[in-house]
BADO-443398 format. One record per residue (C-alpha): residue in three letters; x, y, z. Coordinates in steps of 0.02 Angstrom, whole numbers, plus 50000, padded with zeros to 5 digits. Layout:
BEGIN
ALAXYZ ...
END
This chain:
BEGIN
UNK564755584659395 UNK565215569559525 UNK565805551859432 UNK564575539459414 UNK565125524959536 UNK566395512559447 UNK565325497259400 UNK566365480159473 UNK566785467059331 UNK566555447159353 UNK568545442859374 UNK569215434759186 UNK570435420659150 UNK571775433559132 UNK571495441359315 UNK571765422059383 UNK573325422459259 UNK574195438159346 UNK573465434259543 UNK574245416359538 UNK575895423359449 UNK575855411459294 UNK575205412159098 UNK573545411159042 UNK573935395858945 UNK574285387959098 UNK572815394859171 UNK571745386159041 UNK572675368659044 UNK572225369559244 UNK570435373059211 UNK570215360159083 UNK570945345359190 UNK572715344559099 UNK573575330159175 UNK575205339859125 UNK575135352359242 UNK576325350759410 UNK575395350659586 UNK576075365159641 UNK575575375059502 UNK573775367959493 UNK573665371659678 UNK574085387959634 UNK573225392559502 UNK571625384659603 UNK571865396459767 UNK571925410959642 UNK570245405459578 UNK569445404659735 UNK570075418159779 UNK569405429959655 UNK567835419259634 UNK568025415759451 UNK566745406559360 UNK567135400459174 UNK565955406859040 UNK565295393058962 UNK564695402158787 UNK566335408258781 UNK567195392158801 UNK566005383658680 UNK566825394558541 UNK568655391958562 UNK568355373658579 UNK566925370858479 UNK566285359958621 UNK564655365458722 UNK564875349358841 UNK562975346458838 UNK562235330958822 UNK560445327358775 UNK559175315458859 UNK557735310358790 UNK556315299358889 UNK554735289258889 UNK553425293259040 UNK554585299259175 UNK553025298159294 UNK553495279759307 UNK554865273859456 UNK556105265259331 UNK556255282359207 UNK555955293659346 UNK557595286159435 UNK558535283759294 UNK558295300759236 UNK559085303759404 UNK560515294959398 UNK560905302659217 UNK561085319159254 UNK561945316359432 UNK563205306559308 UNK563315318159182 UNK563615333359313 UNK565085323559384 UNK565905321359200 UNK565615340959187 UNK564405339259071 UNK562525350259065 UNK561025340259011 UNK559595346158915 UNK558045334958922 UNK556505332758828 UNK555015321258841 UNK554495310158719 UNK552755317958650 UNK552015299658562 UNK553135282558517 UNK553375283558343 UNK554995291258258 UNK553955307958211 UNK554025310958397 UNK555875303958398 UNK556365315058264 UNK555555331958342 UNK556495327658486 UNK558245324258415 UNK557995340858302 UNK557755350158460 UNK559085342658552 UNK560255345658392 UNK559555364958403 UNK560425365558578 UNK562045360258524 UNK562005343158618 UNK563535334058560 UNK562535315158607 UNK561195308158671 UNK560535295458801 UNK558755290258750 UNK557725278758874 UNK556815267158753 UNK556005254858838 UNK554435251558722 UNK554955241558583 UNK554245252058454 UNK555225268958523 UNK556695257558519 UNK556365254158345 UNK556085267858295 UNK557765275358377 UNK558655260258262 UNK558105271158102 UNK558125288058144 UNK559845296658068 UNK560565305058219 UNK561865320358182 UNK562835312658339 UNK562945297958461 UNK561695290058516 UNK561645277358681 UNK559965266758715 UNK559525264658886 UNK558195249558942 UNK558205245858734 UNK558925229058731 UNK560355222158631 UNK559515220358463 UNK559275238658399 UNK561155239558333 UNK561645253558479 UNK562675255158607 UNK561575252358744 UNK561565250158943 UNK560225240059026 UNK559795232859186 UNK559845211659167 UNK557845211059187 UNK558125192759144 UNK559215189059264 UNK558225199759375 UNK556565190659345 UNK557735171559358 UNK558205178059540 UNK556535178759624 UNK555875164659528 UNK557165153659581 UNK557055161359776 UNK555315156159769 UNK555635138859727 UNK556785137759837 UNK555695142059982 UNK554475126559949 UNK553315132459826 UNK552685120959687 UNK552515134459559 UNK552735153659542 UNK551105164659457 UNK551665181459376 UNK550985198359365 UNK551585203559210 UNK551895219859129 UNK551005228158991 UNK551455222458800 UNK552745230258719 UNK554065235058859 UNK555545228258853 UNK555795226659040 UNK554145216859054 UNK554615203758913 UNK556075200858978 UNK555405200359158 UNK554265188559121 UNK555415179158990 UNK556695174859140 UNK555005168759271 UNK554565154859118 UNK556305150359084 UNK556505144459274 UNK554735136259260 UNK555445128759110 UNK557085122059172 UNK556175114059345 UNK555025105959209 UNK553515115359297 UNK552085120559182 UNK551835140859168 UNK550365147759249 UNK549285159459133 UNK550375175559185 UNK549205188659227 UNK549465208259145 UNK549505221059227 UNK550055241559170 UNK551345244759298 UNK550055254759411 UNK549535248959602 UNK547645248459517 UNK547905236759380 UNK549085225559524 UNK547325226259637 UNK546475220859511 UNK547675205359473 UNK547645201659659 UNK545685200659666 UNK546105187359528 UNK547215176859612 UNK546185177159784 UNK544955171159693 UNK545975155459639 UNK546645154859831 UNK544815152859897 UNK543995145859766 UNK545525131159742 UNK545125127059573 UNK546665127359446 UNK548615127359503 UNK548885131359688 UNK548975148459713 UNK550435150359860 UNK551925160559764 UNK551665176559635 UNK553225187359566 UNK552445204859505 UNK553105213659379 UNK553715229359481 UNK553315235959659 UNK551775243859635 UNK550805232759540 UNK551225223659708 UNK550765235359819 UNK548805233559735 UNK549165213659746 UNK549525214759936 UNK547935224059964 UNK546815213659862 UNK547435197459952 UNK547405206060134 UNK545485213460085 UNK545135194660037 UNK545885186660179 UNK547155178660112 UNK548565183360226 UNK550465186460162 UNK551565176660160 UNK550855164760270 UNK549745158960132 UNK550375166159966 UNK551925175359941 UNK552215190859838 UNK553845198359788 UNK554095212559679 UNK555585221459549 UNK556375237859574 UNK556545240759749 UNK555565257159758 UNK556065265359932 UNK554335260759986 UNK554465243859972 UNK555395240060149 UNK553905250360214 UNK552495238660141 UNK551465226060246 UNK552455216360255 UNK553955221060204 UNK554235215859997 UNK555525204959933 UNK555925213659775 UNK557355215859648 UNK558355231059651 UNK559145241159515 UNK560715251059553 UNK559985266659426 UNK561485276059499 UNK562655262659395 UNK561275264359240 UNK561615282859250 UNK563645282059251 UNK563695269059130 UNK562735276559017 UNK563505294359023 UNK565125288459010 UNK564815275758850 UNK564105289558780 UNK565675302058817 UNK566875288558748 UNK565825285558594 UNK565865306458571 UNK567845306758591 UNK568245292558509 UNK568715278958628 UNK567475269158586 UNK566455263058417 UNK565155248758386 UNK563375244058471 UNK564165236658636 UNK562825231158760 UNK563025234558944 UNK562175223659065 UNK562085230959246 UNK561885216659366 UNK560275216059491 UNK560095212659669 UNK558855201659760 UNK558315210659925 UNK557465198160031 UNK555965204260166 UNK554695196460241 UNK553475194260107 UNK554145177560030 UNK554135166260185 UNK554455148260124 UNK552935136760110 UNK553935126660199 UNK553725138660368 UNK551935141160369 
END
């Protein structure tokens, strides 16, 4: 009877061990990132894993450490720019720290929804989570909810008693406003976000605090939802005020993100009201779009790449220990200037 054909085996840690000439201990310490190994032998030990093409088991691992090195995300409406990128930048982060990430969607804003999501994350064996909160009442809820690990807030604001990483939307929202001014305009209108985000309070809470410092009287800030329809519809608005020239000058508007602005620009241009010659518009986030708009839109940008690292790594120090309390991390944002925001002073 002729033998079956000998079935090849994945090389194990031990095979490394005896092709690089040293113990499995050290083996391990190389694979794990040991700072107490010598170069030589690390160089070793990692020709004799290419070599042989070894790949660490990860189930395996997770029982002699008891560590799975998987971290949970949880987010709000990742259809939207802002999550969308920071999602992104988390698990690009998170893969760089040699971590997995298991995500879930947030099904609803209340801490029901926050709950089902934390108990499946906790199923998983995440050892933390990053959860992008940026509705107040997910926030909130987030506060209260008894998580069985770390937990960082992302775009939650300082006041939920978390460690937390935002972008400064204030100081975001003070930039343009200011750059405005500065061009020659007597006053700024605002496209506001919807209620009950925490970028779009404080957004619009750093536009009236310029206002308020120059001793210039707020506009009535117009809302929009952070869509390009509810920004055309907002535009249509302000023409109206351009052409009509009742009320406060309309020659300056700071929307709330880039494509509420995108519907603004339209509206104006379908009106006749030509950018930026007559009214300028500038926008927040920098979408990649946005240097491609006509014109081109002076915006604010977030660095969601730093978001991302920032957040993964709070969250790693908080899991091993380096790190305790409900720190707040402020990432700082950038004012990209384009042709969109000529000064009044030009025209």
């Amino acid at each position: 009877m002729a033998r079956s054909a000998e079935v090849s085996r994945p090389p194990t840690m031990a095979d490394v061990a005896r092709e690089a000439g040293v113990s499995h201990q050290t083996v391990s310490r190389v694979l794990s990132g040991h700072p107490h190994v010598r170069p030589a032998t690390r160089a070793q030990v990692t020709a004799a894993v290419d070599r042989l093409g070894y790949r660490r088991n990860p189930a395996a691992r997770a029982l002699v450490t008891r560590r799975t090195r998987t971290l949970g995300v949880i987010a709000v409406n990742t259809t939207l720019y802002g999550p969308a990128s920071t999602m992104a930048g988390l698990h690009e982060a998170a893969r760089d720290e040699g971590y997995l990430v298991s995500a879930v969607t947030l099904r609803g804003d209340g801490r029901q929804g926050l709950k089902d999501a934390v108990d499946h994350l906790s199923s998983w064996g995440v050892e933390g989570v990053v959860a992008l909160t940026p509705q107040r009442t997910t926030g909130q809820a987030l506060a209260r909810l008894d998580a069985p690990f770390p937990v960082v807030s992302v775009e939650g604001g300082d006041q939920l008693g978390l460690p937390a990483v935002s972008l400064d939307q204030e100081r975001g929202a003070r930039m343009v406003t200011e750059h405005l001014l500065a061009a020659g305009h007597a006053t700024v209108w605002h496209v506001a976000g919807p209620d009950g985000w925490s970028e779009s309070e404080a957004r619009t809470a750093g536009w009236r605090a310029v206002l308020r410092e120059r001793g210039i009287a707020a506009p009535p800030p117009l809302q929009g939802d952070w869509s390009p329809l509810s920004g055309y519809r907002a535009g249509q608005e302000l023409a109206g005020h351009v052409l009509s020239g009742q009320g406060p000058g309309v020659t300056a508007v700071f929307v709330a993100n880039d494509q509420m602005a995108l519907g603004v620009l339209r509206a104006l241009r379908e009106a006749g009201v030509r950018t930026p010659e007559r009214v300028a518009v500038a926008g927040f986030d920098d979408i990649p779009e946005a240097e491609f708009f006509p014109p081109p839109l002076t915006t604010v940008r977030q660095d969601f790449g730093s978001i991302g690292r920032r957040s993964i790594r709070l969250l790693i120090d908080h899991i091993e220990g380096r790190a305790s309390g409900a720190e707040h991390v402020l990432v700082a944002p950038q004012l990209i200037v384009r042709g969109s925001t000529r000064g009044a002073a030009e025209v």
